[in-house]
PDB file of N, CA, C and O in Angstrom:
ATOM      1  N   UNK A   1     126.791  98.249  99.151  1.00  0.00           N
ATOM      2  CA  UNK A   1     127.628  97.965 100.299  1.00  0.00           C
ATOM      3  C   UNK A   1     126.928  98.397 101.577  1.00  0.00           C
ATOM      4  O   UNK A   1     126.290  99.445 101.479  1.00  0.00           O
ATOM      5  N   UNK A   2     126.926  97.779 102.778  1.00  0.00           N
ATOM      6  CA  UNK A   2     126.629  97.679 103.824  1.00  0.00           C
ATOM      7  C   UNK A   2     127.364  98.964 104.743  1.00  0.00           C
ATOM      8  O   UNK A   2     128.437  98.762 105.312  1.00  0.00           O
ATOM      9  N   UNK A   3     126.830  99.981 104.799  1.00  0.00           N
ATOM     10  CA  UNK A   3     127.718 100.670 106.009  1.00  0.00           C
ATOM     11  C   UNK A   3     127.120 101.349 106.968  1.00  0.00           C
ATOM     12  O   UNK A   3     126.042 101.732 106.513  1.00  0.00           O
ATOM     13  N   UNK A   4     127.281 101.761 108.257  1.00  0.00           N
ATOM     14  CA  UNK A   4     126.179 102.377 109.224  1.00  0.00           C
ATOM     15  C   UNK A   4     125.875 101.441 110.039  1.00  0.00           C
ATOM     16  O   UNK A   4     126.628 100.473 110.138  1.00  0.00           O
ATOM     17  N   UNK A   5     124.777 101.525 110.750  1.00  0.00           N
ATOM     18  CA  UNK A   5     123.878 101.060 111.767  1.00  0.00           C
ATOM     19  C   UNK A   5     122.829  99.906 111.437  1.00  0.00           C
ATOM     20  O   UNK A   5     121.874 100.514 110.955  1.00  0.00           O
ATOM     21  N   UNK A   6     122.639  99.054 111.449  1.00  0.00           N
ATOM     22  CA  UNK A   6     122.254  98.216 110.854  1.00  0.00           C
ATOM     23  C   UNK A   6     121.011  97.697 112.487  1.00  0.00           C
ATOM     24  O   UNK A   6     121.478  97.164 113.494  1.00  0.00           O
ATOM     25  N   UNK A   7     119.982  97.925 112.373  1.00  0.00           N
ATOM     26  CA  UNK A   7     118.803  97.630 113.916  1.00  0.00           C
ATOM     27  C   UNK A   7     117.961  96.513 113.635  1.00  0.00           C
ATOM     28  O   UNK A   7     117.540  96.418 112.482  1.00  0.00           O
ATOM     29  N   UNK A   8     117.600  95.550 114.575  1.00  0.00           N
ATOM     30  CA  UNK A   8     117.155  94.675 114.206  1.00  0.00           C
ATOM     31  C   UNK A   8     115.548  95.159 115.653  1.00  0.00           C
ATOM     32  O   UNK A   8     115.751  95.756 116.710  1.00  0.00           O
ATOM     33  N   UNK A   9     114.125  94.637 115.144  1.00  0.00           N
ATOM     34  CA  UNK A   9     113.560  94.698 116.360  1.00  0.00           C
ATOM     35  C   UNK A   9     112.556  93.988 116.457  1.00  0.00           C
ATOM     36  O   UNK A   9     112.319  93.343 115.435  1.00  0.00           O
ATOM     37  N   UNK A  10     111.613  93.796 117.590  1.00  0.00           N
ATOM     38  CA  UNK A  10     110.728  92.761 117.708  1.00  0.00           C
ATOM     39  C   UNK A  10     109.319  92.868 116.817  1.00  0.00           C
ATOM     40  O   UNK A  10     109.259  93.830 116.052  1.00  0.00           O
ATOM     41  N   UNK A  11     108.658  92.335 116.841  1.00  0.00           N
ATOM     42  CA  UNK A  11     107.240  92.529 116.153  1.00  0.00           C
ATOM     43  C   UNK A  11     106.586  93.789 116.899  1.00  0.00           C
ATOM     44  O   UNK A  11     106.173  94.538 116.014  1.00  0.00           O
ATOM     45  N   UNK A  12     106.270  94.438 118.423  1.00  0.00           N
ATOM     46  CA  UNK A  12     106.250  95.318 119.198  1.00  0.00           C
ATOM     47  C   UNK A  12     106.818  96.317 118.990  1.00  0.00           C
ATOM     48  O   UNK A  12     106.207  97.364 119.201  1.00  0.00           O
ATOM     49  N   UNK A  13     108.282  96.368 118.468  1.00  0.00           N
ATOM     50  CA  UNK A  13     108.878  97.505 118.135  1.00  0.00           C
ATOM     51  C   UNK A  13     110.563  97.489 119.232  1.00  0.00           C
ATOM     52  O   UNK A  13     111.472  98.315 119.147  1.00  0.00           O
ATOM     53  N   UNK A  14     110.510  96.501 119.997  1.00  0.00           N
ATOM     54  CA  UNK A  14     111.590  96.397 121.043  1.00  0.00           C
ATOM     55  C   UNK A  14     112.941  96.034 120.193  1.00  0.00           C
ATOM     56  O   UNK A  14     112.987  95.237 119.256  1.00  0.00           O
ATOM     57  N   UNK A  15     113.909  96.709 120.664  1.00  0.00           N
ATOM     58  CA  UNK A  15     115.754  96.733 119.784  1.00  0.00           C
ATOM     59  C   UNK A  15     116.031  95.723 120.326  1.00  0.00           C
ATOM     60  O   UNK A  15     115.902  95.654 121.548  1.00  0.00           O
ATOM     61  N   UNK A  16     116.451  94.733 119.653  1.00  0.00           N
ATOM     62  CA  UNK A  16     116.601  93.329 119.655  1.00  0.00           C
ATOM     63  C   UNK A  16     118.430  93.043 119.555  1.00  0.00           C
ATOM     64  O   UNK A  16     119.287  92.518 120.265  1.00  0.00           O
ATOM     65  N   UNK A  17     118.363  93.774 118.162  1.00  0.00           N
ATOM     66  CA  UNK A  17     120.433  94.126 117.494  1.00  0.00           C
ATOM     67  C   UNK A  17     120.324  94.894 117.287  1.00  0.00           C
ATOM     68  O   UNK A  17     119.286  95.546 117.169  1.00  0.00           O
ATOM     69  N   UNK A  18     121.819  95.275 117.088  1.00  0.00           N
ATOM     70  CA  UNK A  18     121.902  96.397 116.023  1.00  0.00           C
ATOM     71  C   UNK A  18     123.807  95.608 115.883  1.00  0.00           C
ATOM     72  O   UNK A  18     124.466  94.843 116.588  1.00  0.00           O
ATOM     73  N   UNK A  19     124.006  96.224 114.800  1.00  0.00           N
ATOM     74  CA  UNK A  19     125.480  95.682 114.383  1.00  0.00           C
ATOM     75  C   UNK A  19     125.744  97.404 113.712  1.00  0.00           C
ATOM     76  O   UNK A  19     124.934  98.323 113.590  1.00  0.00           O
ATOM     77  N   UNK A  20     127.638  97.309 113.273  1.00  0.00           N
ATOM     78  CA  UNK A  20     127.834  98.184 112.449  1.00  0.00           C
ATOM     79  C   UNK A  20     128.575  97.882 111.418  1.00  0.00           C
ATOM     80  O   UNK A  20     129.511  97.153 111.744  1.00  0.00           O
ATOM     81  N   UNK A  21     128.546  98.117 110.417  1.00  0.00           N
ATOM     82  CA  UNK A  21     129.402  98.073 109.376  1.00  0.00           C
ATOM     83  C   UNK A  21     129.815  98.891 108.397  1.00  0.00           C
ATOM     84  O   UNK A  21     129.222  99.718 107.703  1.00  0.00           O
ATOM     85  N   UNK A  22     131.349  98.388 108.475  1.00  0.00           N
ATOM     86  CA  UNK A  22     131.925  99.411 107.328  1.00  0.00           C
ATOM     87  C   UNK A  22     132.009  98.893 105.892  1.00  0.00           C
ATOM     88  O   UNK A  22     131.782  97.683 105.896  1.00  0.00           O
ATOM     89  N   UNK A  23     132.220  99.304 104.822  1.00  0.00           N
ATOM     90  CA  UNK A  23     132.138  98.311 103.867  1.00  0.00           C
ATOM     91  C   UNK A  23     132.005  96.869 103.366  1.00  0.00           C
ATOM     92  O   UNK A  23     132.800  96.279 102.634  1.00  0.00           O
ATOM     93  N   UNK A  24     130.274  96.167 104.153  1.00  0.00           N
ATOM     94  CA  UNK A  24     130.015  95.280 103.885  1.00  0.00           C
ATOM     95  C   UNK A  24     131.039  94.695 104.778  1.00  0.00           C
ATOM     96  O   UNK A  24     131.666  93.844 104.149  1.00  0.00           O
ATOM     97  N   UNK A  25     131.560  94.845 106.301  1.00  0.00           N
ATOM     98  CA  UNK A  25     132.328  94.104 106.800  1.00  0.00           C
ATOM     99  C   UNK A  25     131.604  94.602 108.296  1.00  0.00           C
ATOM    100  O   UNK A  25     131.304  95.787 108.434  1.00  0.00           O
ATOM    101  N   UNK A  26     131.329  93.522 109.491  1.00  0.00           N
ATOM    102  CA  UNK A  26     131.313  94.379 110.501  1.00  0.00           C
ATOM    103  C   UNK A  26     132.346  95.065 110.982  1.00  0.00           C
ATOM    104  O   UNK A  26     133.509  94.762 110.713  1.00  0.00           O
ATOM    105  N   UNK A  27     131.984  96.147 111.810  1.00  0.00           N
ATOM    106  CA  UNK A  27     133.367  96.875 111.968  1.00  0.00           C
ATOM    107  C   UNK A  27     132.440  98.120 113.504  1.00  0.00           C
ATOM    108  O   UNK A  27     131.432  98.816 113.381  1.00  0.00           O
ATOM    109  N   UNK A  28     133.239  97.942 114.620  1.00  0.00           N
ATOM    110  CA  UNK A  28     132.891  98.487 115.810  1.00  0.00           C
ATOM    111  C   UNK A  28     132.037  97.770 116.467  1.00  0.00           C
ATOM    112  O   UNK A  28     132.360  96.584 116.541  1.00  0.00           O
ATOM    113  N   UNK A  29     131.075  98.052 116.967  1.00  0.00           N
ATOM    114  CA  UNK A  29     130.161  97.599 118.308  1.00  0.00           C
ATOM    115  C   UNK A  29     128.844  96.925 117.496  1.00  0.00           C
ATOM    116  O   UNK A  29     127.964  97.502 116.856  1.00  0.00           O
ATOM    117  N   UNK A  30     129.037  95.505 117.760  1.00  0.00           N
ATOM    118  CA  UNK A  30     127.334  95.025 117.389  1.00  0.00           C
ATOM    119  C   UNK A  30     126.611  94.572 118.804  1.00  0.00           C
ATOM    120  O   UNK A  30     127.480  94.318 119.639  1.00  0.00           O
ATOM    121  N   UNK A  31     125.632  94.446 119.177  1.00  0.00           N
ATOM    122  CA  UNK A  31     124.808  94.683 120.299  1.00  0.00           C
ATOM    123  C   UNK A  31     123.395  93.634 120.480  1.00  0.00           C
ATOM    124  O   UNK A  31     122.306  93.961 120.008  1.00  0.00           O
ATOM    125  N   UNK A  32     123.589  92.464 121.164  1.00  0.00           N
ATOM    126  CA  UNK A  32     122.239  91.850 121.064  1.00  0.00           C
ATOM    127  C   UNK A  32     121.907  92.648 122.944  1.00  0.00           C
ATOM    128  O   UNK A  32     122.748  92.915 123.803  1.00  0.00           O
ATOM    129  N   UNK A  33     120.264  92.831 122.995  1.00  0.00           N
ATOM    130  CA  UNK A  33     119.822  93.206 124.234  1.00  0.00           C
ATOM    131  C   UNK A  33     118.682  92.304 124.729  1.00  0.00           C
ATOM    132  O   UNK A  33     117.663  92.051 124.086  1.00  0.00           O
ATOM    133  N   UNK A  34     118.936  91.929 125.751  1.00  0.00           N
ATOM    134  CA  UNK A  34     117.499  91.417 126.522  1.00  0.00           C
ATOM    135  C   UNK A  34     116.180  91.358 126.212  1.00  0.00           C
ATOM    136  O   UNK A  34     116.193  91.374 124.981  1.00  0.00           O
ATOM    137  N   UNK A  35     115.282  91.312 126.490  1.00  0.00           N
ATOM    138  CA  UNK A  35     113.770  91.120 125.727  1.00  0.00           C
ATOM    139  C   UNK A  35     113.271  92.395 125.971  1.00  0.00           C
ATOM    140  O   UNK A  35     112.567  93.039 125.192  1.00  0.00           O
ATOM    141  N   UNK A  36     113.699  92.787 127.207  1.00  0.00           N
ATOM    142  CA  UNK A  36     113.461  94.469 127.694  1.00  0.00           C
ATOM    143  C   UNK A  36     113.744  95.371 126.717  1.00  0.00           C
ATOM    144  O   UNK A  36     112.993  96.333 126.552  1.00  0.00           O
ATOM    145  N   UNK A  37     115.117  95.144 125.759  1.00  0.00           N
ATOM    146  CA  UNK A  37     115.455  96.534 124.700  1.00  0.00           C
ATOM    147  C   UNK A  37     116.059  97.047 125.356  1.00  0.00           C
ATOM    148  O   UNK A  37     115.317  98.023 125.473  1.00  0.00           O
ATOM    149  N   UNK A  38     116.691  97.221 125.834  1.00  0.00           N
ATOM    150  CA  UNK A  38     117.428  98.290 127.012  1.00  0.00           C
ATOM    151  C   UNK A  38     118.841  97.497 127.504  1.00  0.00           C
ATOM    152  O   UNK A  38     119.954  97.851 127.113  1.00  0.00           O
ATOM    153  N   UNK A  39     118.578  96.210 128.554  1.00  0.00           N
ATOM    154  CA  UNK A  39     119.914  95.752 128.879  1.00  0.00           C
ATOM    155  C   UNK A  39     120.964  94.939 127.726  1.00  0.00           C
ATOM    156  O   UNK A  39     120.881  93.910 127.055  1.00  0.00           O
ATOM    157  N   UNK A  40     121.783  95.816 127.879  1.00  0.00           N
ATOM    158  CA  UNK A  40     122.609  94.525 126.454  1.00  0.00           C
ATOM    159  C   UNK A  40     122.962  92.963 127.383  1.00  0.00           C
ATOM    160  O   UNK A  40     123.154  92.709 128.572  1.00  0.00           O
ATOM    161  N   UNK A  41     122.923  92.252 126.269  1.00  0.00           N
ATOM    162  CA  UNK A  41     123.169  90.812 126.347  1.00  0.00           C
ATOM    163  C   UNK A  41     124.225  90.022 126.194  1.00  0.00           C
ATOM    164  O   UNK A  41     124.488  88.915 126.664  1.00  0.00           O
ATOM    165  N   UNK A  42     124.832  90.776 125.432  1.00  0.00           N
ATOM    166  CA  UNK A  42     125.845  90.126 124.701  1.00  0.00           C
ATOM    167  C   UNK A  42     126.610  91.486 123.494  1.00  0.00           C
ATOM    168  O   UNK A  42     125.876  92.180 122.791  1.00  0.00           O
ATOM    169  N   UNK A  43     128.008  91.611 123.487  1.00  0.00           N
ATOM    170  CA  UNK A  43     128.425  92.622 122.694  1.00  0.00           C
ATOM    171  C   UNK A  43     129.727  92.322 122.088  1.00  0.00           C
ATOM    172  O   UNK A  43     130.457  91.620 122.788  1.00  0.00           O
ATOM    173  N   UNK A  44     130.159  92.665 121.025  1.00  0.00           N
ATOM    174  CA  UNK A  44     131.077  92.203 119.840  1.00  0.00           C
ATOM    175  C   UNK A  44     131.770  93.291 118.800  1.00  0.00           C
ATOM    176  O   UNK A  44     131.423  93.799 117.734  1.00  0.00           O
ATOM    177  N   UNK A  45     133.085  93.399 119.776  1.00  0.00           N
ATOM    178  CA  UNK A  45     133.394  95.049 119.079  1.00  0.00           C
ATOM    179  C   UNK A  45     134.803  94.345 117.539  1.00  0.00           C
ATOM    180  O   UNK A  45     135.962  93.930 117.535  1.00  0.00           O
ATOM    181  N   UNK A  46     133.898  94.558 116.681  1.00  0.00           N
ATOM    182  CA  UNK A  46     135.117  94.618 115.287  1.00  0.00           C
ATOM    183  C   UNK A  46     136.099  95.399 115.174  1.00  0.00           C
ATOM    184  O   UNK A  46     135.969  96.579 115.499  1.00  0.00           O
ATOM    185  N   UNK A  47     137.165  94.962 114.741  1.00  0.00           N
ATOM    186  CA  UNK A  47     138.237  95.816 114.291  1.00  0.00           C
ATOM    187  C   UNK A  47     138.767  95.596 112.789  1.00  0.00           C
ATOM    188  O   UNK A  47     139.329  94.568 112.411  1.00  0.00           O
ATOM    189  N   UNK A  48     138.496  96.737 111.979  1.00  0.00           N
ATOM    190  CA  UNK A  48     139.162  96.792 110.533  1.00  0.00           C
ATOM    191  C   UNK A  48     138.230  95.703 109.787  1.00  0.00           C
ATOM    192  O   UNK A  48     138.844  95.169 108.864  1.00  0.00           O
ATOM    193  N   UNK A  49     136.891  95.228 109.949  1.00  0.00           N
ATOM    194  CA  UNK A  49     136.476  94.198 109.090  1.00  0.00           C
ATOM    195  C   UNK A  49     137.118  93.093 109.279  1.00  0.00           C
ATOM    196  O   UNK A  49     136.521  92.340 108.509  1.00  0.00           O
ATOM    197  N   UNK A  50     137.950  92.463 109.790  1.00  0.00           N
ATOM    198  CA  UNK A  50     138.717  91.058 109.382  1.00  0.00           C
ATOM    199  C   UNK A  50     137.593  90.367 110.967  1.00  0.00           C
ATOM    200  O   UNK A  50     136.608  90.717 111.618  1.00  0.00           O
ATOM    201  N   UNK A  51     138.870  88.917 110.893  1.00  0.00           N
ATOM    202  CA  UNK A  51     138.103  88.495 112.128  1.00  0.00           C
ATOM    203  C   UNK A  51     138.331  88.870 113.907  1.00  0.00           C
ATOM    204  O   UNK A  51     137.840  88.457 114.957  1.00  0.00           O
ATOM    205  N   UNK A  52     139.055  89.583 113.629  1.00  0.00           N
ATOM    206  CA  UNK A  52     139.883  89.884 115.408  1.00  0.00           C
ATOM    207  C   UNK A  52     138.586  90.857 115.712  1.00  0.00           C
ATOM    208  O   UNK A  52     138.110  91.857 115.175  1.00  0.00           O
ATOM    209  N   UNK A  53     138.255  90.013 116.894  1.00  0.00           N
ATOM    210  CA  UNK A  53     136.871  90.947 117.636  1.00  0.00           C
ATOM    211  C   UNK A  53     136.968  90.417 118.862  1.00  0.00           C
ATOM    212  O   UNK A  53     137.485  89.315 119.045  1.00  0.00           O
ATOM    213  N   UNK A  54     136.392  91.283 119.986  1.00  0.00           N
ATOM    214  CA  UNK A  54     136.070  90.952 121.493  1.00  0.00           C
ATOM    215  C   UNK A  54     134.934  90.774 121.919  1.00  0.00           C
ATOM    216  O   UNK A  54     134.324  91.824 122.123  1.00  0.00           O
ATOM    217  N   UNK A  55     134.454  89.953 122.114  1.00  0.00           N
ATOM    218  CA  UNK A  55     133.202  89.289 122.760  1.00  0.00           C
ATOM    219  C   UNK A  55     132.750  89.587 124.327  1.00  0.00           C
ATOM    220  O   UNK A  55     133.449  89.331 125.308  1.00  0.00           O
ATOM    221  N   UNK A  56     131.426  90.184 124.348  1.00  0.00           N
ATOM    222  CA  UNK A  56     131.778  90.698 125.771  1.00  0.00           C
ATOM    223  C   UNK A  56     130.424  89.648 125.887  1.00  0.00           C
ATOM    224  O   UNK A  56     129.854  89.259 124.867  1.00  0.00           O
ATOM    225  N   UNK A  57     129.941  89.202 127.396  1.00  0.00           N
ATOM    226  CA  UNK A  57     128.870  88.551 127.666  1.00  0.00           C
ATOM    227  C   UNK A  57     128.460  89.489 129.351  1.00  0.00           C
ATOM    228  O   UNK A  57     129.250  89.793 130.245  1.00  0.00           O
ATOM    229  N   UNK A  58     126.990  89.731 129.272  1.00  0.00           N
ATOM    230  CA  UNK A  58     126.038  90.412 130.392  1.00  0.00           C
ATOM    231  C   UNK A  58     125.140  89.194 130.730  1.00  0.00           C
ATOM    232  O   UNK A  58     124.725  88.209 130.118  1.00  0.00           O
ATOM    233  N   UNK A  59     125.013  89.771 132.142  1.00  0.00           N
ATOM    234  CA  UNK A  59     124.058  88.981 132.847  1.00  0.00           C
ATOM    235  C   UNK A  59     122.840  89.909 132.674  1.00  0.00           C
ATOM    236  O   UNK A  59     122.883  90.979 132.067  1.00  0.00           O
ATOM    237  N   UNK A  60     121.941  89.481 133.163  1.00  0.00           N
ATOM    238  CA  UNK A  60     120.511  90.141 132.984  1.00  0.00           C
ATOM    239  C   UNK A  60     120.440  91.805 134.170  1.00  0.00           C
ATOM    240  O   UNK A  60     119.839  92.854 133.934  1.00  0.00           O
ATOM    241  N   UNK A  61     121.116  91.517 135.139  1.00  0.00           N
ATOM    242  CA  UNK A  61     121.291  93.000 135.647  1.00  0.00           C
ATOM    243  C   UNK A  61     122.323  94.054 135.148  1.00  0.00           C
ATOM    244  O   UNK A  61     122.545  95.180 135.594  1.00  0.00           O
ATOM    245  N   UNK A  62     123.022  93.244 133.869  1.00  0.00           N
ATOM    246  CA  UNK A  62     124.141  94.542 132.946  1.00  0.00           C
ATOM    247  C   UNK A  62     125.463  94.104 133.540  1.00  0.00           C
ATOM    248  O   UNK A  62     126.484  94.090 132.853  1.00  0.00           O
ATOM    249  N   UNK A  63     125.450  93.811 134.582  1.00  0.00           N
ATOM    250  CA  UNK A  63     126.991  93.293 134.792  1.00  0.00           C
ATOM    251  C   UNK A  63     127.759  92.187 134.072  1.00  0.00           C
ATOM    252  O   UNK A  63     127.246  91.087 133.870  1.00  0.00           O
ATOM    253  N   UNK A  64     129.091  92.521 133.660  1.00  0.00           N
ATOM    254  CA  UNK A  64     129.919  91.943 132.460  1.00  0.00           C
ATOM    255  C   UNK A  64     130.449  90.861 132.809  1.00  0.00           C
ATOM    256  O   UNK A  64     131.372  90.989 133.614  1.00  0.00           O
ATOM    257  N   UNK A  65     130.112  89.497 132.386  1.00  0.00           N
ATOM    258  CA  UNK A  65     130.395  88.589 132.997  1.00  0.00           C
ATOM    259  C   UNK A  65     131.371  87.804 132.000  1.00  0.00           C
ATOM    260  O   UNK A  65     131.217  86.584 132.041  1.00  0.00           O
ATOM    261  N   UNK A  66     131.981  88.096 131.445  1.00  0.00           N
ATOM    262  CA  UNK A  66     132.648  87.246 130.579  1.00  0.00           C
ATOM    263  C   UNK A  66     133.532  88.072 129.399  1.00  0.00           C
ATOM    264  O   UNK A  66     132.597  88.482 128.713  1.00  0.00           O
ATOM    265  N   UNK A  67     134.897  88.626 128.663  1.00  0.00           N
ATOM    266  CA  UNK A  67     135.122  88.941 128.309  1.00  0.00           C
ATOM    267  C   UNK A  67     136.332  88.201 127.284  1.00  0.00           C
ATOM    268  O   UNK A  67     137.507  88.301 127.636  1.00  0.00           O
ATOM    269  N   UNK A  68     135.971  87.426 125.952  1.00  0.00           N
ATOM    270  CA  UNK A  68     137.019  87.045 125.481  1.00  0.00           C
ATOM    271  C   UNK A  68     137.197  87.421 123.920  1.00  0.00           C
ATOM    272  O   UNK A  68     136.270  87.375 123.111  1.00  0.00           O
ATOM    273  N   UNK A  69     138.670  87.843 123.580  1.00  0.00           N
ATOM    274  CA  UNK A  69     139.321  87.927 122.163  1.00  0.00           C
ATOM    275  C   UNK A  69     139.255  87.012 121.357  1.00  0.00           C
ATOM    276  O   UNK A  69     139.387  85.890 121.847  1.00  0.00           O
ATOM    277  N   UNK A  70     139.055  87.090 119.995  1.00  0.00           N
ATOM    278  CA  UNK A  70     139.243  86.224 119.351  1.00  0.00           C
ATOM    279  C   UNK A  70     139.694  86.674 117.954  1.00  0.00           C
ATOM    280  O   UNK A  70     139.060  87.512 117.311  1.00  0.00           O
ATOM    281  N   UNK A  71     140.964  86.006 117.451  1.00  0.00           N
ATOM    282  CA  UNK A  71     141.836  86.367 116.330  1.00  0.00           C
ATOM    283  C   UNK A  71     141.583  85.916 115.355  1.00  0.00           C
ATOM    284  O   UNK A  71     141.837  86.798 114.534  1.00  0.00           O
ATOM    285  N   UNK A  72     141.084  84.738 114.655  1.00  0.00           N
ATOM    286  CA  UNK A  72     140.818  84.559 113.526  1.00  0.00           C
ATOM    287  C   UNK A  72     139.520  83.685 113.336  1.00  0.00           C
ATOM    288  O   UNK A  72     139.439  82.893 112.397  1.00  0.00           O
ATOM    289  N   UNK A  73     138.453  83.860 114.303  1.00  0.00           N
ATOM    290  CA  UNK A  73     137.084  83.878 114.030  1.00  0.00           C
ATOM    291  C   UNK A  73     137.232  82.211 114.105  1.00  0.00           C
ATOM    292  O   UNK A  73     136.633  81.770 113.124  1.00  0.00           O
ATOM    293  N   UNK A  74     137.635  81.435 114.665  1.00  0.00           N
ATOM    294  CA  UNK A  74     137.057  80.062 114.786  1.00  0.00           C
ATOM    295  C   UNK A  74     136.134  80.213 116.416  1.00  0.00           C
ATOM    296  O   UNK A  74     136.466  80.783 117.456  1.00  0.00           O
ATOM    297  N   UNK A  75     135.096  79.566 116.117  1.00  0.00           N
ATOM    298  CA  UNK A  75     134.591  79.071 117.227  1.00  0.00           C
ATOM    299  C   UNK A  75     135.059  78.491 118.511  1.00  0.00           C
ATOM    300  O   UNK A  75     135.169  77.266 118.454  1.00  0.00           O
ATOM    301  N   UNK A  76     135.406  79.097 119.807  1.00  0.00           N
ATOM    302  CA  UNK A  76     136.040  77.580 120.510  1.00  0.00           C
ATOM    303  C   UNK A  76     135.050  77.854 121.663  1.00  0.00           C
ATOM    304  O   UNK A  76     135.734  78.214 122.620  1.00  0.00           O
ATOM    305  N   UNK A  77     133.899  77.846 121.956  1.00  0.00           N
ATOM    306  CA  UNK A  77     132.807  77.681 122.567  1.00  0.00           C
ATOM    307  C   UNK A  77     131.275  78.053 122.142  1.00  0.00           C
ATOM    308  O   UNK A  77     130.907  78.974 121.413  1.00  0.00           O
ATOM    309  N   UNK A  78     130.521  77.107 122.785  1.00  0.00           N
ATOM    310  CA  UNK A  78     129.223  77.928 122.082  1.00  0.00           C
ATOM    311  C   UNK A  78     128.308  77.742 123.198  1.00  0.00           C
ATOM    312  O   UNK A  78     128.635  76.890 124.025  1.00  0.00           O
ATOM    313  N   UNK A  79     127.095  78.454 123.395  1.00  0.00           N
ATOM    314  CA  UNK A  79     126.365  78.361 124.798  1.00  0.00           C
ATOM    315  C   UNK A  79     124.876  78.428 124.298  1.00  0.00           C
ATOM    316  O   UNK A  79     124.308  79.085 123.426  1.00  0.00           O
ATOM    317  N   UNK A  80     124.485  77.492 125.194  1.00  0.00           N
ATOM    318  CA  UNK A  80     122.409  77.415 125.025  1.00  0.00           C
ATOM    319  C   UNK A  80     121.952  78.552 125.999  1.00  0.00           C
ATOM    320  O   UNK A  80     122.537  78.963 127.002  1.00  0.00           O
ATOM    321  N   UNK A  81     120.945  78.898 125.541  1.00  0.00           N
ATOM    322  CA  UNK A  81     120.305  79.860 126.934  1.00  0.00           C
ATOM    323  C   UNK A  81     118.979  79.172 126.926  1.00  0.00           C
ATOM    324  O   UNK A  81     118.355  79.133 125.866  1.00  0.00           O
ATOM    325  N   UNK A  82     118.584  78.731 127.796  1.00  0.00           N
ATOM    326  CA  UNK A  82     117.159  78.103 128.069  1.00  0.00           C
ATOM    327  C   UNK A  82     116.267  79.105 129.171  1.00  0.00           C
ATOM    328  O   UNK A  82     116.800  79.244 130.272  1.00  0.00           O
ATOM    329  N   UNK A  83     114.918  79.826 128.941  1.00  0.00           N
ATOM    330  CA  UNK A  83     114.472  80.872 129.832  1.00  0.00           C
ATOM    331  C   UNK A  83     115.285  82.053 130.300  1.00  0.00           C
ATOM    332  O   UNK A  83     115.042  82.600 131.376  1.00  0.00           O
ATOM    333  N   UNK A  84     116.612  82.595 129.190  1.00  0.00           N
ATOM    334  CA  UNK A  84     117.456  83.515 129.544  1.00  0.00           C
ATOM    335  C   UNK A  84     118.729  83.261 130.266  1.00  0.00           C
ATOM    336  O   UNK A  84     119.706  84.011 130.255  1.00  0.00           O
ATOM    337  N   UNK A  85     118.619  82.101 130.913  1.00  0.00           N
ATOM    338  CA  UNK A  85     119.798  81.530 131.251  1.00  0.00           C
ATOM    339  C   UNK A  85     120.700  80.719 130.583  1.00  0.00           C
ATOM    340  O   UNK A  85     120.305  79.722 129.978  1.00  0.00           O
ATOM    341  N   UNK A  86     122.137  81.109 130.636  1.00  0.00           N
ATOM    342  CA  UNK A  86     123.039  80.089 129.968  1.00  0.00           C
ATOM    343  C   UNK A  86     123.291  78.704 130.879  1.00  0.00           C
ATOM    344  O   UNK A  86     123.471  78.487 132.077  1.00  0.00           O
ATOM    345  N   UNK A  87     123.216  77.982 129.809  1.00  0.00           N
ATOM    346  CA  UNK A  87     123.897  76.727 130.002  1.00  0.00           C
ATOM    347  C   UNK A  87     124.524  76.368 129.832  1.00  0.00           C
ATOM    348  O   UNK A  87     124.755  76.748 128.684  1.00  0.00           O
ATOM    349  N   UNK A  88     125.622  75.406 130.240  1.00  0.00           N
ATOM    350  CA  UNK A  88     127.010  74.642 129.498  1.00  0.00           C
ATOM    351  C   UNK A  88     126.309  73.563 128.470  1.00  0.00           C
ATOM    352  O   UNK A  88     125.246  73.022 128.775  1.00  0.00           O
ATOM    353  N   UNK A  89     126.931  73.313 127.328  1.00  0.00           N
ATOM    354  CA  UNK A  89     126.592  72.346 126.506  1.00  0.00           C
ATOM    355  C   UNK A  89     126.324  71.298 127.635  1.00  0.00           C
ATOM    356  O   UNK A  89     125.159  71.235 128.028  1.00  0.00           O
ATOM    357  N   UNK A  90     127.331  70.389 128.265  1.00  0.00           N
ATOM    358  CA  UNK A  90     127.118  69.434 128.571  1.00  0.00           C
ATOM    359  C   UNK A  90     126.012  69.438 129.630  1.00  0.00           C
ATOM    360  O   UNK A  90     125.745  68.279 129.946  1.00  0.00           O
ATOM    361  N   UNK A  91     125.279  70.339 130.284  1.00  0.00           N
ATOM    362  CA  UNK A  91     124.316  70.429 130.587  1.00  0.00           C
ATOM    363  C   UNK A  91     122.925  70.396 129.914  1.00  0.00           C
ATOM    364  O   UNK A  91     122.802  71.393 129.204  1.00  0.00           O
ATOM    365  N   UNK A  92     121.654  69.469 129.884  1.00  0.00           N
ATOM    366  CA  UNK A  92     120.900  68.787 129.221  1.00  0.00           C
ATOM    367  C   UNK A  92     119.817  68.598 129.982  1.00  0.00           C
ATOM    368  O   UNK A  92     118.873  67.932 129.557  1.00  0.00           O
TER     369      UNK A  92
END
C-alpha cells in the first residue's frame, strides 16, 4: 500500500511532484512546481481518499489564480500550456 510522500524529479535532480497518500488513495496536498522546483504550479488537496478535492492553479510568480472544488472527480475542464503558458482549448 501506498502511504507518505510520494516525489517525483527531473533528470538534474529538480522536484517536479510530489503527491500524498494514505492507503493507496491520494489523500492531502499533491504539488506539481515550475521547472525552477521551487514555485508551485498547480495544487490538489484530497480529502478521505474518495474524489472530493480542490484544485488550486499558480501563475509563474506564485500568485493563485484559479481555485475550484470538485465532488465526484469528473472532468469539466482541461487546459494546454504551450512555453508555460495556459491556453484555452479553443485556442490553436
Amino acid at each position: 500500500m501506498l502511504n507518505g510522500q510520494w516525489k517525483t524529479y527531473t533528470l538534474r535532480g529538480t522536484l517536479v511532484n510530489f503527491q500524498t497518500f494514505k492507503d493507496d488513495s491520494l489523500n492531502g496536498i499533491s504539488r506539481d512546481y515550475w521547472i525552477d522546483g521551487k514555485t508551485v504550479m498547480s495544487e490538489r488537496e484530497f480529502f478521505n481518499g474518495n474524489n472530493k478535492f480542490l484544485a488550486r492553479e499558480f501563475g509563474k510568480n506564485g500568485r493563485l489564480e484559479s481555485e475550484i472544488p470538485y465532488e465526484d472527480g469528473t472532468v469539466r475542464e482541461t487546459k494546454t500550456y504551450v512555453d508555460g503558458e495556459a491556453r484555452n482549448n479553443q485556442d490553436k
